[in-house]
N, C-alpha and C positions, 0 to 999 in steps of 0.2 A: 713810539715803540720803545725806545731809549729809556722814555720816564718811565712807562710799566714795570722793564726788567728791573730799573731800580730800586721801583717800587717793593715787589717780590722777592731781592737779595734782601733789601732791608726789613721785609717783616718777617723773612726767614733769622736773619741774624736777632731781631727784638727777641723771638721765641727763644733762642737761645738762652740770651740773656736772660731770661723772665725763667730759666730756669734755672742757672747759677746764682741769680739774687733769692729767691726761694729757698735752695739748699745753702747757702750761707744766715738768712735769716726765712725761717720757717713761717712764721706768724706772718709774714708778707701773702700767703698763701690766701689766707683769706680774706685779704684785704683786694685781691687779684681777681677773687668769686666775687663780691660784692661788688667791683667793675666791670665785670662781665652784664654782669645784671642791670648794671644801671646806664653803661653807656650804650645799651641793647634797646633799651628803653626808650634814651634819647633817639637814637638812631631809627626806629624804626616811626616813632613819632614825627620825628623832624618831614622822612620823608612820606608818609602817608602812607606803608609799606604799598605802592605804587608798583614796585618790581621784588615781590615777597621778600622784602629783607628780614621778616621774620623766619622765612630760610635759612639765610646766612647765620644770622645770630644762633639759632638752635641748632644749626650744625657745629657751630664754633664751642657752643654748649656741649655738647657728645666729644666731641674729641676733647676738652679740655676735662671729663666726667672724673677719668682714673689718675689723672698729673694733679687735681682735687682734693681724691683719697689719700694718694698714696701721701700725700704732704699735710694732710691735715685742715684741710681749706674748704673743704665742704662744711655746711652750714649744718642738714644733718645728710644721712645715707639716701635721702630722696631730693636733694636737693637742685640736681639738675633736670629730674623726670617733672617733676611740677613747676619748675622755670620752663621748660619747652611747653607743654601742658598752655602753662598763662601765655606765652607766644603766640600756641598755634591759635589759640581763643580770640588771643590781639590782632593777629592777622585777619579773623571771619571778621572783625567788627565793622572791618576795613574793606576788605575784599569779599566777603560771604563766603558761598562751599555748594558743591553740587549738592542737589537734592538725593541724587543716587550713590552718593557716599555716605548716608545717614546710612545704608547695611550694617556699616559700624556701630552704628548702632544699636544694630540690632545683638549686635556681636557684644558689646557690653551687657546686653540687658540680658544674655543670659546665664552670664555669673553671677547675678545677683540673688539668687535662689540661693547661691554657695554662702552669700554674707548671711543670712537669714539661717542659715543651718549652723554655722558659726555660732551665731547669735544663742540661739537655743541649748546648743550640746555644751560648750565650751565652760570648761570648772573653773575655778577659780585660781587656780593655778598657771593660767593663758590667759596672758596681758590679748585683749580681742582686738583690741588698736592697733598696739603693733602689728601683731599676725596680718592684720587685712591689710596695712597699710606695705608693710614687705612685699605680699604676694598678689597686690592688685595695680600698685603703681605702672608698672610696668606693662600690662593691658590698658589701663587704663591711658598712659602715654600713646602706647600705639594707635588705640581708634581714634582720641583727639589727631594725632598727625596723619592719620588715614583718612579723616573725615576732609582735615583741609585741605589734602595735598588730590585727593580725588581728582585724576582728570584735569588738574589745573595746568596749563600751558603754562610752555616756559620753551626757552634755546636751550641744545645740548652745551652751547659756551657757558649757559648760567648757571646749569647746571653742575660742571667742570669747577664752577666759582662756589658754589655753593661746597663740592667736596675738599675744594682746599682750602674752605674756610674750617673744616676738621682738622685739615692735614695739619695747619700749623701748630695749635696745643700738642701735636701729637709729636711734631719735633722737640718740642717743650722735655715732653717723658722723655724721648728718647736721650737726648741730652742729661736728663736729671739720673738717668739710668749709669751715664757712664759716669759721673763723677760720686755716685753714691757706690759704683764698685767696677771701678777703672782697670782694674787685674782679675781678668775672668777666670784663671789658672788656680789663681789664691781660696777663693770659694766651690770650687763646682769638684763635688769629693762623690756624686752620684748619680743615679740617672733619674731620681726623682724630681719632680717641678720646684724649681729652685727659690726661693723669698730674697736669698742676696741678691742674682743677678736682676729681680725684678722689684726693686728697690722698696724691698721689704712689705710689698706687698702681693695681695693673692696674685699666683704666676698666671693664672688661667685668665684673669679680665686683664692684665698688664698683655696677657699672648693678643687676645681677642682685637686691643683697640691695636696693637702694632701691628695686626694683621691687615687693619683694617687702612693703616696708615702706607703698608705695601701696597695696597690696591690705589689706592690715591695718588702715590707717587710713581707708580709701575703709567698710571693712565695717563697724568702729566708729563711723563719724558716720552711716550710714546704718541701722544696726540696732538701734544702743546709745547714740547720743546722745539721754537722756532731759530733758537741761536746755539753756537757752539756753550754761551757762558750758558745758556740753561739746560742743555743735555747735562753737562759738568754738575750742574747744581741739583738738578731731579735724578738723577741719576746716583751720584755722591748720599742722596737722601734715601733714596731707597736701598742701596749698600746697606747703610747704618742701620736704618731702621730694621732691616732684614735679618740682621746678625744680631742684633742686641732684641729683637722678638727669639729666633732660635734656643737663644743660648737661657730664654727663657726655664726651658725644659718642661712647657706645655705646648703640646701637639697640636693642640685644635684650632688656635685663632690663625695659626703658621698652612695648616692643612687647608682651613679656609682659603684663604687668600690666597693661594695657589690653584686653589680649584676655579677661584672666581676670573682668575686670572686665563685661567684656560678657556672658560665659557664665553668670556670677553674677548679674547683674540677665535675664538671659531666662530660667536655670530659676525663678527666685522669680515671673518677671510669667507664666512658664505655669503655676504651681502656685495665685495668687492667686485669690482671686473679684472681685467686679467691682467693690466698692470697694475692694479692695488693688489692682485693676488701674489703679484710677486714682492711687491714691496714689502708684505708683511711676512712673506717667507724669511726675507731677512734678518725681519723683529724675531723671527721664531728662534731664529738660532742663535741669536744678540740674545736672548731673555735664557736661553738655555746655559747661553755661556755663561753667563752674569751666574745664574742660580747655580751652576756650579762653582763657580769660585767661590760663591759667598757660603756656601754647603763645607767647600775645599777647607776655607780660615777660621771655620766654625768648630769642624774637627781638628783641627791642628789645633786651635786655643783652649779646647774641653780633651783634648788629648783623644781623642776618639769617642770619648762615654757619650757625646750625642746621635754616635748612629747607634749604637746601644740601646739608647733614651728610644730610635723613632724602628727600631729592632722588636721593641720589648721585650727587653734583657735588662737584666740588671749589671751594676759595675765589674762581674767577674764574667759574664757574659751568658747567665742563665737565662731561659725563657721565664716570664712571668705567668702566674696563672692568669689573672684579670687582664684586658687588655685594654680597657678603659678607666683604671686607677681608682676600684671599685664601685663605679657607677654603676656597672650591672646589678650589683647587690639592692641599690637605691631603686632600680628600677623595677627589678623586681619585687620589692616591696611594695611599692605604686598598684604596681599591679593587680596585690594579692590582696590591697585595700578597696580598690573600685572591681573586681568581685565580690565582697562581702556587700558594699554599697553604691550598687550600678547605678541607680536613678539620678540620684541630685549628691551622691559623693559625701565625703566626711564634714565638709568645709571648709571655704579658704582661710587658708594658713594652719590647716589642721593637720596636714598633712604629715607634717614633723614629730607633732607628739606621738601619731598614729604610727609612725619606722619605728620607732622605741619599743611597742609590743611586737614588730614581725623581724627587726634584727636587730633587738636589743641597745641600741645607742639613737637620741633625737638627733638627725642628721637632715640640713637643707636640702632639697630638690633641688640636682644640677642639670635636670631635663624636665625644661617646662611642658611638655606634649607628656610625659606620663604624669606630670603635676595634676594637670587639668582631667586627666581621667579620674584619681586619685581623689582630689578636691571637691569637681564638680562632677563628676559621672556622664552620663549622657549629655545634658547640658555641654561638657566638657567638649566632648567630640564634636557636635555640632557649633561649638565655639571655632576649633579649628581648622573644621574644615572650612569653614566660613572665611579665616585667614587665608587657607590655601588657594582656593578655587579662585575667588574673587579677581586676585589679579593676574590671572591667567584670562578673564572673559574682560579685562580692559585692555592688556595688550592686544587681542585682536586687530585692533585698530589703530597701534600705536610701537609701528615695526621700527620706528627709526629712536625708542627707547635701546641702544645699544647695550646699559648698563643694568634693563629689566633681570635680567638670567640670575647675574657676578648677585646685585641686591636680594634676591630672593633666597639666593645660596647663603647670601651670607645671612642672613636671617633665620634660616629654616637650621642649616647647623650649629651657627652660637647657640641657640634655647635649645639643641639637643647636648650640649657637652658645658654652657655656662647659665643656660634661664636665660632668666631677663634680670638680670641684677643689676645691668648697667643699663641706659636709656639707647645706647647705639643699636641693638636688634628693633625696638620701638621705631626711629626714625628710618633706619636705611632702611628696613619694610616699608616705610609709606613712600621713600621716593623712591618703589618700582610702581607707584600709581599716578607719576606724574605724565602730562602728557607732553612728549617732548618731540622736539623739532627741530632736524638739523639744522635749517633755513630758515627767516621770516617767506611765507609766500606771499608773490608781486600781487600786487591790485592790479585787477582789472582796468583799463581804464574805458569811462563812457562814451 
């Protein structure tokens, strides 16, 4: 028990570091991706992925996606969605994949009408590579990790391992956050999503994966901290993390993780009995106090403009007209293009040049559900729903998934406020279709 926690301060502190030698020398960065890769490789080799450690590794993949960017160490902008991609492929070779997870399949094949419309309409003015390669990876990562994760058994402890093999890249950022702007007072002059406090880059996937990284460390101190040093440690982590996502000043990955977090303590306190009902009455009000204090230092260090920021008001305390930081605009242009062409849509990655003629400026899709109407038309919808339903008829049978709800949530609203830009909606989508298991059950014996 002794060697674990040791284990665990000490990969907590490596990440650290792995973020202060980065921001002192940069170019490390990529030298940092290209070990990920390759000792991913050894690793799942060595053991025959026997206990899916192509799990581990592509989780560790997703949380390390935006500490990548934001530093320069991505190889290109798709380069952890197609290392998860060759993973989840490496794991079938090993392990295979339900039959009844090929759905997914079905769910790819039918965008591909969109590449073909692409193919045809698209001038010469639209690189057609790019465009499909932007707007397809990200689908395309999802149903490879939907296909393998189908149904596939596993313990909720491995599961647990598997999310804090995200969590730790994700101390990485958070870390590389404070030493790139360690004086939150000095930068934060508004109530718009800020590029300083989210280390110069986009605030909105920097909010998204620290959201994601509160959920990880909210579950650890509440599930798995079994000693005083590691309440102190999970706990202390998700402080940090909580406050350096806030002071972000994008809403969504913060609002996430909150909501996931709520979904997660009501299916465990309906599942409980009556002394776990109380015990977690405790958590309720532990988790309350915490988020108020860290809400309490958050306005006190932005002076207030972040209840402002989560108000929609601006820095003198106006109401704003949009209250999605004009995304409505984007969506309703979506819109007004998959009425024009309902069937099979403009084409993927057309979408963009298509905003240009209905509001004037080529602007990305930051909601992949009116993308897919917009791109692929009917196809579109049937794509999604195909997302949606699906793992609502495998939970069925797989009540002791605690963490099915928090993953769906957080899925379903990153691609409505970020897409899929980052490969994290892709994966934590496919593990709400694992099938998990508090317990190994006992053999019978003859």
């Amino acid at each position: 028990m002794k060697n674990t926690k040791s284990i665990y301060l000490l990969l907590v502190l490596l990440h650290a570091f792995i973020a202060l030698v980065v921001f002192v020398i940069p170019f490390l960065s990529k030298i940092y991706a290209l070990l990920i890769l390759i000792v991913g490789i050894y690793y799942v080799y060595q053991n025959k992925n026997r206990n899916n450690e192509v799990l581990y590794v592509s989780s560790y993949l997703v949380g390390a996606e935006v500490f990548l960017r934001m530093t320069g160490g991505n190889l290109n902008n798709e380069y952890v969605k197609f290392s998860v991609v060759f993973f989840m492929l490496f794991g079938m070779v090993y392990n295979n994949f339900s039959k009844n997870g090929l759905i997914y399949l079905l769910f790819l094949m039918l965008l591909i009408p969109g590449i073909f419309v692409t193919i045809s309409e698209a001038d010469f003015n639209i690189d057609v590579k790019k465009a499909l390669m932007i707007n397809l990876s990200g689908p395309v990562c999802l149903g490879i990790c939907a296909i393998y994760m189908f149904k596939r058994p596993i313990l909720f402890e491995q599961l647990q391992r598997i999310m804090l093999m995200m969590g730790y890249p994700i101390i990485a950022i958070t870390v590389y956050l404070f030493l790139y702007t360690p004086s939150i007072q000095d930068v934060v002059t508004g109530t718009q999503s800020n590029f300083e406090t989210s280390g110069g880059f986009g605030p909105n996937q920097v909010s998204t994966v620290l959201g994601l990284g509160m959920f990880v460390f909210f579950t650890q101190l509440v599930f798995f901290s079994k000693s005083k040093l590691e309440i102190m440690i999970n706990g202390g982590l998700l402080a940090f993390i909580s406050f350096r996502g806030i002071v972000t000043f994008s809403r969504g990955g913060i609002i996430t993780a909150v909501i996931m977090i709520v979904f997660l303590l009501a299916i465990v306190y309906y599942y409980s009995n009556m002394k776990g009902k109380k015990k977690l009455t405790m958590v309720f009000i532990f988790t309350a106090l915490l988020g108020a204090g860290i809400w309490m230092y958050s306005s006190l260090k932005t002076k207030g403009l972040i209840d402002k920021r989560y108000a929609n008001e601006d820095a003198r305390g106006r109401d704003k007209k949009d209250r999605l930081g004009g995304r409505e605009e984007i969506m309703d242009a979506d819109f007004s293009i998959f009425a024009d062409s309902p069937f099979l849509g403009v084409g993927a990655g057309m979408g963009k040049s298509k905003r240009l003629d209905k509001i004037g400026i080529q602007v990305a899709a930051h909601n992949e559900i009116t993308r897919l109407l917009a791109e692929h038309g009917v196809l579109g919808i049937l794509a999604f729903l195909t997302l949606l339903i699906t793992p609502f008829v495998v939970y069925i049978n797989n009540k002791q998934h605690f963490y099915f709800f928090s993953f769906l949530i957080f899925w379903l609203l990153t691609i409505n406020h970020a897409a899929m830009r980052t490969a994290a909606p892709a994966f934590v989508y496919a593990l709400s279709l694992l099938f998990v298991q508090i317990k190994i059950p006992e053999e019978t014996e003859n």
